[in-house]
Every structure is written in structure tokens, then in C-alpha cells.
C-alpha positions in Angstrom: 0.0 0.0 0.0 2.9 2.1 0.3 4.6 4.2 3.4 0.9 6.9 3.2 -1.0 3.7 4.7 -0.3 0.8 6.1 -2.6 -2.7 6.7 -2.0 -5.2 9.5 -4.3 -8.6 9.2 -5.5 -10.7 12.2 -8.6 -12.8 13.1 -10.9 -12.3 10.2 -9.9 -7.7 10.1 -7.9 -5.5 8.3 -6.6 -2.2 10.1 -6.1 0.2 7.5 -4.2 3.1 9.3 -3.5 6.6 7.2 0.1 7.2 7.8 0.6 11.0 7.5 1.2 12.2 11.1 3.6 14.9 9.8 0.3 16.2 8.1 -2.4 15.2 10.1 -2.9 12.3 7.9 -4.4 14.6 5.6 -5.6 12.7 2.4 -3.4 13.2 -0.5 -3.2 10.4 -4.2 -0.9 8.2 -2.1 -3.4 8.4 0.8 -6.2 8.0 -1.6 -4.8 5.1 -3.7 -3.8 3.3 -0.4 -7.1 3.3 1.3 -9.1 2.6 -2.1 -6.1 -0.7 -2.5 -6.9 -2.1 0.9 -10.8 -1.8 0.9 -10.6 -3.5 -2.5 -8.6 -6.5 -0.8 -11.1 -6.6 1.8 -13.9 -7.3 -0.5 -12.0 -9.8 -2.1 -10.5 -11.8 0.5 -12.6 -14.7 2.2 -10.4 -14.3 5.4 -11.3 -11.1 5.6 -14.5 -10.0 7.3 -14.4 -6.6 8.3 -12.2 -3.3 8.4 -10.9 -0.8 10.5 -9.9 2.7 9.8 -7.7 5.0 11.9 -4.9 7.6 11.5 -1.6 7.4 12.7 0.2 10.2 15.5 -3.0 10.5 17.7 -4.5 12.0 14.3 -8.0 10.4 12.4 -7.7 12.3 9.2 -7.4 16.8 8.8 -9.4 16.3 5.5 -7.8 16.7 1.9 -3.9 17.8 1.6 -4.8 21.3 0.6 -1.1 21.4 -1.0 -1.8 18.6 -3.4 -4.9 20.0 -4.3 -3.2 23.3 -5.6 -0.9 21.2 -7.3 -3.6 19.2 -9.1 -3.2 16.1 -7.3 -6.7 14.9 -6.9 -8.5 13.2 -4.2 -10.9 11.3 -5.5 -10.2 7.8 -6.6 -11.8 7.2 -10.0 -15.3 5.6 -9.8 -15.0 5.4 -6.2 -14.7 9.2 -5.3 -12.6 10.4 -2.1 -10.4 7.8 -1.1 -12.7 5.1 -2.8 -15.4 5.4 0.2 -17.5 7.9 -1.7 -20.3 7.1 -3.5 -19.1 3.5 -3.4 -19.0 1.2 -0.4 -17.5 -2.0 0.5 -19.6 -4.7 0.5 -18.3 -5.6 3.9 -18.2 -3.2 7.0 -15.7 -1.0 7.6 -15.5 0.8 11.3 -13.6 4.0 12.2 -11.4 4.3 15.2 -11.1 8.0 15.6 -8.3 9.8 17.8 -8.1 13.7 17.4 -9.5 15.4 14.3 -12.1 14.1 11.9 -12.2 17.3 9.7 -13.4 18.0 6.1 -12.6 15.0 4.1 -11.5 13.1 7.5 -15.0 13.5 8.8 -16.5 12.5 5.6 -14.2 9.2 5.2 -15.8 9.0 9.1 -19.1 9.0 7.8 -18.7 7.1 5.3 -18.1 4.4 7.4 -20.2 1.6 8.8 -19.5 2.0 12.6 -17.3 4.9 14.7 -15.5 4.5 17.8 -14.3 7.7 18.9 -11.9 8.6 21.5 -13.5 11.3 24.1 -11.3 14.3 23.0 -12.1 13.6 19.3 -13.5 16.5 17.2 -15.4 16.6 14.3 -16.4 18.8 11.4 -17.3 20.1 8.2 -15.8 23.3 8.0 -15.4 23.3 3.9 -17.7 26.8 3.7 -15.0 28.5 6.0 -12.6 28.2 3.1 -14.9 28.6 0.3 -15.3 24.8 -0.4 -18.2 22.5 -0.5 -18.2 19.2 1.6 -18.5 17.0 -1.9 -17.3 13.5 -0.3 -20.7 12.9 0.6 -20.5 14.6 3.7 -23.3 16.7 3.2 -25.4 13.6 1.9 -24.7 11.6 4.1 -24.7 13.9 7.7 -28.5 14.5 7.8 -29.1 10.7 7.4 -27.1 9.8 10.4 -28.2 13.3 13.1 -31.2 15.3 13.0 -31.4 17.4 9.9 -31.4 20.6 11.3 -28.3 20.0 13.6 -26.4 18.6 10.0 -27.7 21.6 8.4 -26.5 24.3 11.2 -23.0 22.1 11.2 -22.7 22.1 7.5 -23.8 26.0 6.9 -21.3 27.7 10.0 -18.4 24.8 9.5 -18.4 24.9 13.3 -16.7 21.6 15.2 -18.7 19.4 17.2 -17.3 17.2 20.1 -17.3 13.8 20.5 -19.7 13.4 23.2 -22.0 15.8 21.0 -21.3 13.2 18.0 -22.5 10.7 21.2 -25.4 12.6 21.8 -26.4 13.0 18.1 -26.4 9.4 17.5 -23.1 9.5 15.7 -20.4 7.6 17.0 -20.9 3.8 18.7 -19.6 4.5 21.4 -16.4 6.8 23.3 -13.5 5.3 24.8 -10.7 6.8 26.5 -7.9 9.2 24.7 -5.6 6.9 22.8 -8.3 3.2 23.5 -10.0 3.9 20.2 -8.5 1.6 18.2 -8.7 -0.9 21.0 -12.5 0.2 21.2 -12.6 -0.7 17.6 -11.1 -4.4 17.8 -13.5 -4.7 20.2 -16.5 -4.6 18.3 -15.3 -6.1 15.5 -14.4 -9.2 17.5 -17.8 -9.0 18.4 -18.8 -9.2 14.3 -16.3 -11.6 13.2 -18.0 -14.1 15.3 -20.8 -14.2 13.3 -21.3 -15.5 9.5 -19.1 -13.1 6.9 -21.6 -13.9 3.9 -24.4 -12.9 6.5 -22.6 -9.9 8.0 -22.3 -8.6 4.4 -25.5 -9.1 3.4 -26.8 -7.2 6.3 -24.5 -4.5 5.8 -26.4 -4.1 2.4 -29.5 -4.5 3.6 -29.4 -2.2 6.5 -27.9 0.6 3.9 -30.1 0.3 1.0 -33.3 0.3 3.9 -33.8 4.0 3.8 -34.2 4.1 0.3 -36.9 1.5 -0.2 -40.0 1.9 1.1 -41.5 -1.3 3.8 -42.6 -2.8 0.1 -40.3 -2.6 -1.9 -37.5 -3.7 1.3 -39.5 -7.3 0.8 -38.5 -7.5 -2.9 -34.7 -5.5 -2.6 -33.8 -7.7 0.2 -34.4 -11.1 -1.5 -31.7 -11.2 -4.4 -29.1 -10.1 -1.3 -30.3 -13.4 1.2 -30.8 -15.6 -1.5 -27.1 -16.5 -2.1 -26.6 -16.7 2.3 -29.2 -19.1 2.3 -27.7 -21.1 -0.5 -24.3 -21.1 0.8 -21.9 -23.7 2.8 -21.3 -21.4 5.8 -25.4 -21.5 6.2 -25.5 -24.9 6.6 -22.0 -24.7 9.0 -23.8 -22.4 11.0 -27.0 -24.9 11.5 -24.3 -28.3 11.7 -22.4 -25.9 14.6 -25.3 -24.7 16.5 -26.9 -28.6 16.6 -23.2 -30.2 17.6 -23.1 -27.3 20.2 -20.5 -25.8 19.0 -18.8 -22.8 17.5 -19.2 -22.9 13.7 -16.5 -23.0 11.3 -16.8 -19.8 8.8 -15.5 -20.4 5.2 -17.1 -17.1 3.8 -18.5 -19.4 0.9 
């Protein structure tokens, strides 16, 4: 992935940690092409159930390398926008683990995630308008879906920052842990997924995401080409054989 991020592997995750501390891990190509690399592995790895995301240095992410934006360098991954979280997704989860600032583009790659684990002196925002920029990594698409819209809207409009035990309160982040545990916070709760089914967990990542876009009716219909293929599949049957022999089931993610 190169020396901008770096992946360690271990019981079904991949940490995925933006390695910029010098700049506050702010996203840049390398940072963009590293991040897009790994999430691509992740999806294409059967040993690999879910992902983390953190910065380096005590730092989430600043936002976008304002440097390499005046010299043209672009940060948004072709086809999978900023740092290939935005529009696209994953198909598997991907959970943030966020220490210091989650600003601008940092906040949105936050957002964009499945899950957030936030360390209690965390600090978020979208502060784009204070510099004469839009949040356009989905930031201002995807904020009112996740806190009440007028909060999003009064965030988005003043660029203000908002704490993490505001994120808390808003319903934003999972849960907070102590300055520097966030990380730990996060292996945490994905142990607590990798337990279960990968095909399964996928699926319901999908499901769970596409829900506020279909209406009760149409959820019956969109849901059944996504469970069709966990029904059909040899970890479904593990998972009945292990629960009948009393015992922990055997995951093949096939």
C-alpha cells in the first residue's frame, strides 16, 4: 500500500491506518490510492470479514492535503470518489477508530463508514464553507441521514466543530472510549462481528444501507436477491451443523 497507509491482518480484520502524522494524515493520491487498495482487498478476501480505519500520530484524518490540491493532485479515486469510500461502499463493513480530528474530508471518510468508535477528545467537522469549499465527499449527503437534519444543516452551513460526546449525543459515534483506547475500542466490536457469518454480516450491511431508500414494500422484494445467495451457501449450513453439535461454527465465507 505504500509508506501513506499501512494494513496489519489478524482474526478475520484489516486495520487500515492513514500514515501522514507529519500532516495530520491529511488525504493526498498516495493516501487516496492506499485506502481505495486495501478496501478492494477486503472485499476480495474470504479471510477477511471486516475493516478498521484510523490515522496514525494520535490523528483520524485533517481532511484533503490542501497542497496537493493546488498542485492538481486529486483526491478522488476514479469511480470510487474520495479515497474510494465515496459514492461507493465496500460490501463488507468497515469501522472508524477515531483519535483527534475528523475534519473535512476526514470527517466524511468517518461518515462514510459503517461503525465509529471515537476517543473522548475527538472533534469533528465540516468546515469546507470557512474556506470557500463544498463538503463534496458525501459529507453533506450523508450527515442529515445519520443526526437530525437541522443539527447537519446548522454544522454544515457555520463549519463549526462538534465534540465527540456531542457526535454521542447525536447518535453519531458507537460509542467513546478513553484518549488513545479507540482503536482498541474498535477491535473490540469487531471481534464481536467476526464471530458471526461473513456472507451474513455482508448481506446485512447491504440491507441495512439500501433500507432508507426503499419503502416497507419494496424492502421485501430488494432484500431477497441479497439473502438468496446466504441461504444457498456452505457457511449456512456450518452455521445450522455448529449450533446442533453445540459448537462454534467453522466460517469459510463461501
Amino acid at each position: 500500500m505504500g509508506d501513506a497507509v499501512t494494513v496489519e491482518y489478524g482474526d478475520g480484520v484489516i486495520e487500515i491506518t492513514i500514515n501522514r502524522p507529519e500532516a495530520r494524515n491529511a488525504i493526498n493520491g498516495a493516501v487516496r490510492t492506499g485506502i481505495t487498495q486495501a478496501l478492494a482487498e477486503l472485499d476480495g478476501r474470504d479471510d477477511l470479514a471486516i475493516g478498521i480505519l484510523t490515522g496514525a500520530g494520535g490523528t483520524f484524518c485533517a481532511g484533503m492535503d490542501l497542497k496537493a490540491f493546488l498542485a492538481g493532485e486529486l483526491s478522488g479515486e476514479p469511480g470510487r470518489g474520495m479515497a474510494g469510500l465515496a459514492p461507493v461502499q465496500p460490501r463488507k463493513p468497515v469501522i472508524a477508530a477515531i483519535e483527534g480530528y475528523a475534519l473535512a474530508g476526514g470527517c466524511e471518510l468517518a461518515l462514510a463508514c459503517d461503525l465509529r468508535v471515537a476517543a473522548e477528545n475527538a472533534t469533528f467537522g465540516i468546515p469546507e464553507v470557512k474556506r470557500g469549499l463544498v463538503a463534496g465527499g458525501g459529507g453533506l449527503l450523508r450527515l442529515p441521514r445519520l443526526i437530525p437534519p437541522t443539527i447537519a444543516m446548522e454544522l454544515a452551513l457555520t463549519g463549526d466543530f462538534f465534540s465527540a460526546s456531542d457526535a454521542q449525543r447525536y447518535g453519531l459515534v458507537n460509542s467513546l472510549t478513553a484518549p488513545g483506547e479507540a482503536l482498541a475500542g474498535a477491535r473490540a466490536l469487531a471481534a464481536r462481528i467476526t464471530v458471526n457469518g461473513p456472507l451474513a454480516v455482508a448481506a446485512t450491511k447491504e440491507i441495512v444501507s439500501k433500507a432508507a431508500d426503499w419503502t416497507f414494500e419494496e424492502g421485501w422484494d430488494g432484500q431477497q436477491p441479497i439473502l438468496a445467495p446466504v441461504f444457498a451457501s456452505s457457511d449456512a449450513r456450518e452455521g445450522a451443523r455448529a449450533f446442533a453439535e453445540k459448537r462454534a461454527p467453522q466460517w469459510k465465507g463461501r
